[in-house]
N, C-alpha and C positions, 0 to 999 in steps of 0.2 A: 595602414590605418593607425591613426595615434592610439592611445590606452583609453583617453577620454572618449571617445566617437564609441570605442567597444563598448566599453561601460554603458554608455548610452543604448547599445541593442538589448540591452536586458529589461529596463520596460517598455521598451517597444514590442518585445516580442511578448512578451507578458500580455501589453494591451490588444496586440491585432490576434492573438490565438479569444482573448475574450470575448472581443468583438464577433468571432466567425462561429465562438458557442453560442452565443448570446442570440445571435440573427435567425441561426439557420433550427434551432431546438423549436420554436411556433411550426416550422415548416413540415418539421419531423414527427411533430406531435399531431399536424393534420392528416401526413400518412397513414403514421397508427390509427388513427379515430377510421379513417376511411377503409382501410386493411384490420381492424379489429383488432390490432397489436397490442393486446391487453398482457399483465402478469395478473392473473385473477386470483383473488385473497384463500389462502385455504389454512388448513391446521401448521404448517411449518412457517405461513408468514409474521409478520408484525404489522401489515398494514393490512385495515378493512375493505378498502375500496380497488376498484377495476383502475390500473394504471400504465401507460406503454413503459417499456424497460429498455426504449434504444436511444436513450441519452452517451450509452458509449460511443454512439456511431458518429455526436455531435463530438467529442473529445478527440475519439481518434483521427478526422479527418482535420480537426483545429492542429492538434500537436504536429501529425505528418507533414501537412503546407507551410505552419509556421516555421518547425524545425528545419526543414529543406530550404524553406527559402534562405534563412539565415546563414546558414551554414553554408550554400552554396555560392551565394550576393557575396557573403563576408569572409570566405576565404577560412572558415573553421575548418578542420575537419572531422568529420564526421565518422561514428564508429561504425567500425566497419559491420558490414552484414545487417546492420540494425532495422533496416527499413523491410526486407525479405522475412525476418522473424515478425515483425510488426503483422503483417502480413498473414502470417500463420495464424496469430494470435485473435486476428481482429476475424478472421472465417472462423472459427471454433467456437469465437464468441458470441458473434450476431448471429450463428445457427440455431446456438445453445438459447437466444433472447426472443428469437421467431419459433420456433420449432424446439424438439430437446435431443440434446448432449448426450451420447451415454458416457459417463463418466471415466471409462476407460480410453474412449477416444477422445475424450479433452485431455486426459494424462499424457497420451499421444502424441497429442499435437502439442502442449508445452513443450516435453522432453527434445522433439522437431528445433520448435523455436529455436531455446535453448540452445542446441548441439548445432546451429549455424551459426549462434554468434560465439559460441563458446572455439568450436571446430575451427569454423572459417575465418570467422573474426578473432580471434584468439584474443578473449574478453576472457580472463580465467586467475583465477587464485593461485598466485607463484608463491604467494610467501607465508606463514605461519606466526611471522612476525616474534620469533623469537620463543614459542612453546615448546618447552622440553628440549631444545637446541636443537629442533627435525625444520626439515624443510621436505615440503610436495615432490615427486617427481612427476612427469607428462601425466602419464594414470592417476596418480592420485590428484593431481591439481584439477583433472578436467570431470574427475567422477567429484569430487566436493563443491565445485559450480555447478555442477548440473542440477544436483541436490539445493542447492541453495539455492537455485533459481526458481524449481519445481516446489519447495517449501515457501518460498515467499512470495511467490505466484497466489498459489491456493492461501495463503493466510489473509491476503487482502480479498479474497473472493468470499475468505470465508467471515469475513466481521462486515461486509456490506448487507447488513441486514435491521439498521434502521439508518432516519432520514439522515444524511449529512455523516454518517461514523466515516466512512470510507475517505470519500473529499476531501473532510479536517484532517484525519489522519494523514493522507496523502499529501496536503497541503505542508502540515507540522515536520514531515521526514525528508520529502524534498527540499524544502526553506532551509534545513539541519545542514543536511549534503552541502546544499550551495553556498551557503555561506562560508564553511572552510573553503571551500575552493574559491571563494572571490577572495577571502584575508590572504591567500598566497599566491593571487596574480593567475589563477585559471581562469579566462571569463567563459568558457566551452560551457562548460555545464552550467553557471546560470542561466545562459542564454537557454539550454534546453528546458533546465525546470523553467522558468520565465514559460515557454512556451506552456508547458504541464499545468503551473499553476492557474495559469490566464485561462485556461479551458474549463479548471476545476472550481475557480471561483464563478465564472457564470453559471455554468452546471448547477452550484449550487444553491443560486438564487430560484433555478426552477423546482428544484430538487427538494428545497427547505422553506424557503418564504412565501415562493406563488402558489394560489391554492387553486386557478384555476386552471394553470397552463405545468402540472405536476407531471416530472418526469422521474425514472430510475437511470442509474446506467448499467443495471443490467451487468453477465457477465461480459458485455462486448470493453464494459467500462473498467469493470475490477479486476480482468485478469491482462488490460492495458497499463492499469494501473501499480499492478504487480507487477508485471513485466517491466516497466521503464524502472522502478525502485530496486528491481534485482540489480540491475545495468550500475545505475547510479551507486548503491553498496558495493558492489563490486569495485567499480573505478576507485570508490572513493578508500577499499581497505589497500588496496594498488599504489594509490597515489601517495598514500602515506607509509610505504616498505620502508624499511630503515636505510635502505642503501638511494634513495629517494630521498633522506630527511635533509642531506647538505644543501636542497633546491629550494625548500620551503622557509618560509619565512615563521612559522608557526608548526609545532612538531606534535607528533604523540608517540607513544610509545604501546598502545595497546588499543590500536584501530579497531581490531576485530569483536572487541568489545564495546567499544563506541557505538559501532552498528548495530549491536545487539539492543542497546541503547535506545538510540533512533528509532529502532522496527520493534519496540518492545509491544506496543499492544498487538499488531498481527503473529509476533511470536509465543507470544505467554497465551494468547486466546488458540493459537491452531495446536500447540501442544496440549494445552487443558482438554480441551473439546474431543483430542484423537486420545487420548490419555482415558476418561470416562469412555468412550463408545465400546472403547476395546477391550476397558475392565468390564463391561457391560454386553460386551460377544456380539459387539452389530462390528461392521465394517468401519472404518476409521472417516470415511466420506460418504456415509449412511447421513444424509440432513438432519438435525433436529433442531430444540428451540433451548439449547442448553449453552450457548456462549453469553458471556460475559453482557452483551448490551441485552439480551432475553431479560436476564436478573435482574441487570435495570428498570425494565420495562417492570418488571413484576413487584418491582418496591414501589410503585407509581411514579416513579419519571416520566415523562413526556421524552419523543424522540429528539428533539432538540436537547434538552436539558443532558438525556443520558449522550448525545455526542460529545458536547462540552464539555461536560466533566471528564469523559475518558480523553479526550482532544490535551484538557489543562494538565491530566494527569502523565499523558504523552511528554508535554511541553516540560514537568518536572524532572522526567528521567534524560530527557535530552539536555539539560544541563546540566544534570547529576554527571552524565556520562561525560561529559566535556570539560567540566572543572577533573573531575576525574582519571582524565585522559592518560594520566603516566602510571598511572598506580601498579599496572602490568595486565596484561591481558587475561589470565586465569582468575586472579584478585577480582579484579571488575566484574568480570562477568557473571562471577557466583553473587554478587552482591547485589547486581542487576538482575538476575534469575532469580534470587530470593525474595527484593523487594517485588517485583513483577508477579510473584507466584501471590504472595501473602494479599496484595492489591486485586490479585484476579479472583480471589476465594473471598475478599469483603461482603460483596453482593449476597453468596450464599450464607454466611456468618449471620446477616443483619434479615434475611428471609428466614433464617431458621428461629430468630427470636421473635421477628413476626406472628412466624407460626405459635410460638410458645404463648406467645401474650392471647391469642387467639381464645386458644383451647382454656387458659388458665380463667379468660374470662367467661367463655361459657361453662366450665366445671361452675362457676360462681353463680350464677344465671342460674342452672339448675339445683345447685343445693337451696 
């Protein structure tokens, strides 16, 4: 098949994964109503109303059809074991969205996922990219994907918690990915995000705009959603090892901070969040209403507004990290961890003078 035709499957696949969200979410929303499949509002949520939370179920069945079919019609090929981990992932989740989870056995079932595509599929961190002149061996390369897998898993689980964060987000860091890999003649992984994206845009018009036909995706959504963004980081700090760089047509020299980049709000938000719980002596995956879009909510943003701006805020570090890209992998990354940290504590900075302004007005009041 010419390069042209390929090209071409990249919004196809985009438009028919949107298509099979779009159609089939009214369908799924009438089960719920009929089956009761509510997430019902309580002190840990951000939303007041009764609403079903298995819009993951329209995502995952969109991205699995489309990416199969594509892949199999067009002669890609596909990563190995991915479809069997999907799998894992998408039972742990729709359990977790009908019934609940206990938290250990979703750690469980990642770690599963994980260790068949990491094991089976050998989807794993070979290179260091030049830190300290070390490089991984088997043990260590396959213990530092699994951890990264399992960390950026739960980071997108864990910032789905008003309308639209998760899907921009997901949207923002997938679009990141794929685009290096279309500037150097990969069309595989657009074709997949294409698939991802098409799913997450329709999702999101029920998710954000319709207010009759409102859905979540639930963890069946965000820990799909984390799981394919592991895959995709990974490929993508792979694809650019230095002994890979003679194949590309556009180079970097300190990937692993690119990525850090890219997945900056689900990693600056799951570090802060386990960082407090633990100075605080609860468990590092003890729920509460103390991440970064909370803040927001609590300076009076609307859930829209606070997506957008963390989504623009996204959109800034990802081209921070790009223009960026040679500076060296330790360099970057403190610079991106620093700007990320000082951006994640804004929220509480501008609530703490809320508060001041508060009290100073009623000290005045009363005298």
């Amino acid at each position: 098949m010419s390069e042209y035709l390929i090209k071409l499957l990249i919004p196809f696949a985009g438009l028919l994964s949107f298509l099979l969200v779009f159609l089939s979410i009214p369908t799924i929303l009438r089960v719920a109503e009929s089956k009761n499949l509510y997430d019902e509002p309580n002190k840990r949520t951000a939303h007041k109303i009764r609403v079903p939370t298995l819009g993951g179920l329209a995502i995952f069945l969109s991205f699995l059809f489309t990416y199969s079919l594509f892949s199999e019609w067009f002669s890609f090929t596909q990563i190995p074991f991915l479809i069997p981990a999907l799998l894992i992932i998408f039972s742990i989740g729709i359990k977790d969205d009908i019934m609940v989870t206990a938290p250990m056995v979703k750690l469980f079932g990642q770690i599963l996922a994980a260790f068949i595509v990491i094991g089976f599929g050998d989807l794993r961190i070979t290179s260091f990219h030049g830190i300290f002149g070390l490089e991984p061996n088997y043990l260590a390369s396959f213990t530092i994907t699994l951890l990264l897998f399992v960390f950026i898993l739960n980071g997108f689980n864990l910032i789905d918690g008003v309308d639209g964060l998760a899907s921009i987000t997901g949207i923002i860091s997938i679009s990141a990915f794929s685009v290096w890999f279309y500037i150097n003649g990969n069309y595989h992984i657009p074709v997949f995000s294409a698939a991802l994206i098409g799913a997450l845009l329709a999702f999101s018009y029920y998710n954000v705009i319709s207010k009759r036909q409102k859905i979540f995706m639930g963890d069946t959504g965000s820990l799909l959603l984390g799981f394919l963004l592991a895959v995709v980081a990974i490929k993508f700090a792979e694809f650019n090892v230095p002994d890979n760089a003679i194949n590309l047509k556009y180079t970097m020299s300190s990937a692993p901070a690119v990525v850090l980049g890219i997945l900056i709000v689900p990693v600056i938000d799951t570090l802060r969040v386990f960082i407090f719980r633990i100075s605080k002596g609860n468990s590092p995956f003890a729920a509460d209403k103390n991440h970064i879009h909370h803040r927001m909510l609590t300076l009076g943003f609307t859930h829209l507004q606070t997506s957008l701006i963390i989504g623009s805020v996204n959109i800034v570090f990802v081209f921070l990290a790009i223009t960026l890209r040679n500076l060296g992998t330790i360099s970057l990354s403190i610079l991106l961890l620093g700007l990320g940290i000082i951006c994640a504590y804004l929220p509480a900075f501008f609530i703490h003078r809320k508060k001041k302004k508060i009290l100073k007005l009623k000290h005045k009041r009363a005298s």
